[in-house]
Each structure stands twice: as structure tokens, then as C-alpha cells.
C-alpha positions in Angstrom: 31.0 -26.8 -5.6 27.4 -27.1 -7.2 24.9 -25.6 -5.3 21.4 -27.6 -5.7 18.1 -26.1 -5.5 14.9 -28.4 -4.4 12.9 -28.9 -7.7 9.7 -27.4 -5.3 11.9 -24.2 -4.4 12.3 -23.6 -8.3 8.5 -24.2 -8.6 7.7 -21.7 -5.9 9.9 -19.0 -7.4 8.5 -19.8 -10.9 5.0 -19.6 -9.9 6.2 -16.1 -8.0 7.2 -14.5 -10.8 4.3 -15.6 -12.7 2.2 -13.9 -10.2 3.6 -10.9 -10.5 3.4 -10.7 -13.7 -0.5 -11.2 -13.5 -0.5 -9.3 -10.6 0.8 -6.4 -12.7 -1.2 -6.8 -15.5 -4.5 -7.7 -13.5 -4.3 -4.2 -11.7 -5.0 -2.1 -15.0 -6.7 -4.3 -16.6 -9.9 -3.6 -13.9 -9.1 0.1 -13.8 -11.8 1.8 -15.2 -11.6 5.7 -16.5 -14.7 7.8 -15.1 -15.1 11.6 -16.8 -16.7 14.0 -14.9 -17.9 17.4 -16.0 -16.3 20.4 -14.6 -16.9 24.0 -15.9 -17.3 25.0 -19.7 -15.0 22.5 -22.0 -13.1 21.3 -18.4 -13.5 17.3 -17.5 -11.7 15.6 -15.3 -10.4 11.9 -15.8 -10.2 9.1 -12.4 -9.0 6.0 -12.6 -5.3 4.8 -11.5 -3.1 7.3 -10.3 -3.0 11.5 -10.8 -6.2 13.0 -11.4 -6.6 13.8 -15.1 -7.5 17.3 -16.7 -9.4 17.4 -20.0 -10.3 20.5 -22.0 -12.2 19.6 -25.2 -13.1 22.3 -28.0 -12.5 23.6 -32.0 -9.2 23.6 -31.0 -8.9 19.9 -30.4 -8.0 18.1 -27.3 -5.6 19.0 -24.0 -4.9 16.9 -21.6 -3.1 17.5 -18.2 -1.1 14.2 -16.8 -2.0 10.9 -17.9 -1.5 8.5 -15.1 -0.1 5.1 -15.8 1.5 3.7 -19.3 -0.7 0.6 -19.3 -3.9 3.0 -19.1 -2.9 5.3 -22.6 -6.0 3.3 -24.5 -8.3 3.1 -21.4 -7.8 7.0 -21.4 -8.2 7.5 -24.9 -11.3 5.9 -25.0 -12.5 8.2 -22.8 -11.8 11.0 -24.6 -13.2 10.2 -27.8 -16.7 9.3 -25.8 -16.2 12.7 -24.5 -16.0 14.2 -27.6 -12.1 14.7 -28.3 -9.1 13.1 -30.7 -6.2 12.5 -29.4 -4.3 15.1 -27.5 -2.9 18.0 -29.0 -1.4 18.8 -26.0 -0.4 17.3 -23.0 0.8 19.6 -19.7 2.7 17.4 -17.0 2.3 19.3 -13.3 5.6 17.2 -12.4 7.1 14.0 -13.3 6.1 11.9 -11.3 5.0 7.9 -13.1 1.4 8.2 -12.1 0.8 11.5 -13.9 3.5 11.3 -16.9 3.3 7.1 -17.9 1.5 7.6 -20.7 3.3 10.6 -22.1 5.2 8.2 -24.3 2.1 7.0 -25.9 0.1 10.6 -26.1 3.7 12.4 -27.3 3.4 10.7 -30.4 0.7 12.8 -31.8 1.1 15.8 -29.6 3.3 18.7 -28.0 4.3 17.5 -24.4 4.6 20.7 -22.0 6.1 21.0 -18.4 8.7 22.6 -16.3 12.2 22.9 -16.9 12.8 20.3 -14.5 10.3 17.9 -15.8 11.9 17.0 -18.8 15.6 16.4 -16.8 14.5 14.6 -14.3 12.3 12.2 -17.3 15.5 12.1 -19.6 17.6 11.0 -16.6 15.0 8.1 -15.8 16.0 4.7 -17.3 14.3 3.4 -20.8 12.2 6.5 -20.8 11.0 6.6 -24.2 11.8 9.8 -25.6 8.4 10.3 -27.4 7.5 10.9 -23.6 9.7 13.9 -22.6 8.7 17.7 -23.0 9.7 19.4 -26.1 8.4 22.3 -25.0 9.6 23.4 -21.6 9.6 27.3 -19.2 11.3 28.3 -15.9 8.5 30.1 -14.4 5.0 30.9 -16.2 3.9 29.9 -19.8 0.1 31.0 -21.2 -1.8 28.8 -23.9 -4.4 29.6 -25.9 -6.7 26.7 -26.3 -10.3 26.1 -26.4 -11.4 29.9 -26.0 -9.9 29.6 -22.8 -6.5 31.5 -21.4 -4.4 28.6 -19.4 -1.8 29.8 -17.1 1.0 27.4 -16.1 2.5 28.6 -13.3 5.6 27.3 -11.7 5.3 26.7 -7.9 9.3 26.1 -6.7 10.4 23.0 -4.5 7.0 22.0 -3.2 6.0 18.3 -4.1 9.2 18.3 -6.3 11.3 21.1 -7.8 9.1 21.1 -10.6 5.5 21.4 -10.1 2.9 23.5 -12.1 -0.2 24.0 -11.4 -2.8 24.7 -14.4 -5.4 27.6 -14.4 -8.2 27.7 -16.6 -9.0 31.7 -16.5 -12.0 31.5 -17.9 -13.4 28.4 -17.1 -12.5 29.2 -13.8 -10.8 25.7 -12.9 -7.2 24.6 -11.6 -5.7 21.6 -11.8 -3.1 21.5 -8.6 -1.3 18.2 -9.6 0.2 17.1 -6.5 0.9 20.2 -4.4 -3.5 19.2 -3.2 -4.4 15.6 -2.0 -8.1 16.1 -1.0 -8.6 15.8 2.4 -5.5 13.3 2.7 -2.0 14.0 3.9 0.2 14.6 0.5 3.2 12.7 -0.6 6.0 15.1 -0.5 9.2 14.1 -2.2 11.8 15.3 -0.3 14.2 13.2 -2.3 13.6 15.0 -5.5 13.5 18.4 -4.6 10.3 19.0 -2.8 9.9 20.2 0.9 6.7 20.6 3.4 7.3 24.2 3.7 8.0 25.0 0.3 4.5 23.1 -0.2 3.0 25.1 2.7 4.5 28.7 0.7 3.2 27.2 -2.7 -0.8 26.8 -1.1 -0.7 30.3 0.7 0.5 31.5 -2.6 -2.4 29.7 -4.6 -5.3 31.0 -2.4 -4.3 34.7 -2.5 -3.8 34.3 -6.0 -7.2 32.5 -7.6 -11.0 33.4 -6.9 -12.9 31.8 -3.9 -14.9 30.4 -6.0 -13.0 28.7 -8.7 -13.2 24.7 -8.8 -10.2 22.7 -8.2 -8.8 19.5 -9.4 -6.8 17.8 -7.1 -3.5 15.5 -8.0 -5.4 12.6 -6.3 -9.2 12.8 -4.2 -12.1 14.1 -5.3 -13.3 17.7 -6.7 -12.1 20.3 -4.4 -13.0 24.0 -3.1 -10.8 27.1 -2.0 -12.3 26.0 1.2 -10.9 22.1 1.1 -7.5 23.7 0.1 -7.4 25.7 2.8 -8.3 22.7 5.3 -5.4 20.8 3.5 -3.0 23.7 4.0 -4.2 24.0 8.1 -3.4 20.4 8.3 -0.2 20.4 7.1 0.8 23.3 9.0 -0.5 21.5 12.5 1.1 18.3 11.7 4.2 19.6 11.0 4.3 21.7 14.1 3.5 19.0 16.4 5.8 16.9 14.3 8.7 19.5 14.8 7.8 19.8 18.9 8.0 15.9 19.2 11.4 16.0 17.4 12.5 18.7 19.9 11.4 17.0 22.8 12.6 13.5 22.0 9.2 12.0 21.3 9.3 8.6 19.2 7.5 8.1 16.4 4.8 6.2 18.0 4.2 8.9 20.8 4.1 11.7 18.0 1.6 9.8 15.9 -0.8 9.5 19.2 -0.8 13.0 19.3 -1.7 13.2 15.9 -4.5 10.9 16.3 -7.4 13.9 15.5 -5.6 14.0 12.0 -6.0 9.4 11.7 -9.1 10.0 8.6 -6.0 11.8 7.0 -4.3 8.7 7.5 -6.7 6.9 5.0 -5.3 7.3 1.6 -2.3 6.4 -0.5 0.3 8.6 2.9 -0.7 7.1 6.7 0.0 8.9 9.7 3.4 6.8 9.8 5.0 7.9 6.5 3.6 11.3 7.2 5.9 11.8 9.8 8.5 10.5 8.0 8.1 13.0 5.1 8.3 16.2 7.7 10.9 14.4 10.0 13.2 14.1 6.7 12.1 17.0 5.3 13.2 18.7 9.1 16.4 17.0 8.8 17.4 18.2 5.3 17.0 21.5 6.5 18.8 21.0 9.7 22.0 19.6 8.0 22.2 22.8 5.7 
């Protein structure tokens, strides 16, 4: 039997796909890469995706994440008006596409470092390019010298995945907190690959006791942060998750628990809404629970 498609149907799905396509390539094309000065040789990089960290010196260039594939020139650029050559190195905080997509690109002429878990969970992804993965990997703490500066990358265990790092500048007094810090937005938190709300809750006490009060901090996504605006992250979590759990206990729907987080809606505002918020820590609940 031949099955006949309207010659407008095959138009439409044509002209679909061709959308897409432009879509795709439309939504890069306008992104536009915006340094700003942090402390001593520390930048940070905005544009699509994870917040970028930049330290430029004598010893070259270091970058931590790199956002989106399509953006490895756009970032580039920004570098060398900065100052900088292309990377020497490049630290991941986790693997995520948004902070790793240009590692392909950037591992051609530098050293690619992360966690452990970084580079398995990239080598098990799908046409990954191999110029992308870490060659140079730890389990719990690694210290590099760069820039006059003493970096620290410290493992923080299933948090946003099972394997984040966070990235202290000693003496610039900066850290970068990839994805474990969404400034003043509820945080995606993948369950699925490891991470957990209280492991992330465990992870931010653990950074606050740890770092000075007055050190600057570069979020994973949002702007500049403070001690202070991590600390408000971390309260907020902790609430929402409570009230989260209560509703759970209580038989609450979704909609009923999302009214009572209705003081939290501005959270609501970026890339994680109320909704999927309560479907991170209802999931998150529920992998527990079945353990």
C-alpha cells in the first residue's frame, strides 16, 4: 500500500526544518560576549550559557567553562581584546553543554582540567570530540599555579551533578561556583546525573565556612555575587525544599504547593520556574525515598 503525503504537508515539514536550522544558528549568531573586571588578572565572560572565568597574566591564558560550541570564536575574541592568547588551560566545574561546548575547540591548544567524573560522563556522550575531554583529571582537590595566583579546585560531591568543582582564586580572592550558585534564581539540579538538593544544600554550607566574607563570586549563571547572595541562595533552597517536603507529606498537589511558595515567584524568573523547581526536590525526595 503507498501511503501519499499532500505536496503542502511536505512543504510545511520542509520549511520546519529549515526553521530550525535558522532558528539554531540565529540564536548564537546575536549572542554577544561581555567581559567584566573582577579582582587582579580575574574577568568574567556573559553571553550564552555558564558564566565564564578568565585569568590573564605572564603565564598566558586560563579559562574556566566555555559555554556553547557555536560561541568558541565569539569567546576568543574576547579574550584577545582582553589581553590573552588562547587558553592554556581550561577547568570545567562539571559537564554540563553550556559550560563544556567549546572544550573541543579550546582543547586543541590547551590542557582541559576537571573532575574524575567529568571526563566519563563527556567520553560516554555521543560524537563528543575527543579534543574536548580532560586529559588531566583528580578525585578530590588539585592546586595550579597560574598567573601569580594559587587556584584551588576543590571537588564538592553529588551536588549539581557528581562532579562539580568549584574554582578559588586565593589570592585574587575570587571563586567561580559553576553551577552549585544561580544568583538569586532557583538552581537546576540534576538529579539524573548524580546531583541532589541536599547534597547542594551540604556543598553551600561547606563553601561559606570555608572562603572569606569578603571574597567575590562568580556564579554558574546571574550576575556577580557576595557571601551574602550565597547565603540567601542557600536559605532559599532550604525553605523551598521544606515546604516542598511538608506538601508531599500532606498530599498537597503541585499547584497548592507552588501557592505556598508564591513569596519565592521572582525566583521563578530565570532559566528553573517555580513548577520545575518542585519537580527537582519532589524527584530528588523520591530517589531518596526508594533507597
Amino acid at each position: 500500500m503507498k501511503i501519499q503525503f499532500p505536496s503542502a504537508l511536505i512543504l510545511l515539514c520542509a520549511s520546519s526544518l529549515s526553521f530550525t536550522n535558522t532558528w539554531a544558528a540565529d540564536r548564537f549568531d546575536s549572542v554577544e560576549i561581555k567581559a567584566q573586571p573582577v579582582s587582579g588578572s580575574v574577568h568574567m565572560l556573559t553571553g550564552s550559557g555558564g558564566n565564564i572565568g578568565v585569568s590573564i597574566g605572564t603565564d598566558g591564558t586560563l579559562i574556566i567553562d566555555d559555554q556553547f560550541a557555536p560561541l568558541a570564536e565569539k569567546i576568543q575574541t574576547a579574550l584577545t581584546t582582553l589581553g590573552g592568547d588562547r587558553p592554556k588551560l581550561i577547568l570545567n566545574t562539571h559537564f554540563h553543554g553550556d559550560h563544556t561546548g567549546s572544550n573541543p575547540s579550546f582543547g586543541n591548544g590547551g590542557t582541559i582540567i576537571a573532575h574524575d567524573n567529568v571526563r566519563v560522563r563527556l567520553a560516554g556522550e555521543e560524537n563528543f570530540a575527543a579534543s574536548g575531554l580532560p586529559v588531566v583529571t583528580y578525585a578530590k582537590q588539585l592546586t595550579v599555579h597560574f598567573n601569580g595566583d594559587e587556584l584551588a579546585l576543590i571537588h564538592l560531591p553529588n551536588g549539581h551533578t557528581d562532579g562539580d568543582s568549584v574554582v578559588w582564586f586565593k589570592q585574587a580572592n575570587v571563586i567561580h561556583m559553576g553551577d552549585h550558585f544561580f544568583n538569586h534564581a532557583f538552581p537546576y539540579i540534576d538529579v539524573g546525573s548524580g546531583g541532589s538538593v541536599a547534597g547542594v544544600i551540604r556543598n553551600l554550607e561547606h563553601v561559606i565556612q570555608m572562603v572569606p566574607a569578603n571574597i567575590k563570586i562568580i556564579p554558574g549563571h546571574g550576575p556577580m555575587g557576595t557571601v551574602t547572595d550565597l547565603g540567601r541562595s542557600l536559605t532559599v533552597i532550604k525553605a523551598t525544599q521544606k515546604i516542598v517536603q511538608q506538601g508531599m507529606q500532606t498530599g498537597l498537589s503541585d499547584s497548592a504547593i507552588e501557592e505556598q511558595l508564591s513569596s519565592y515567584a521572582n525566583w521563578g524568573k530565570g532559566f528553573i520556574n517555580t513548577s520545575r523547581w518542585i519537580s527537582i526536590i519532589k524527584s530528588d525526595l523520591e530517589k531518596n525515598a526508594s533507597r
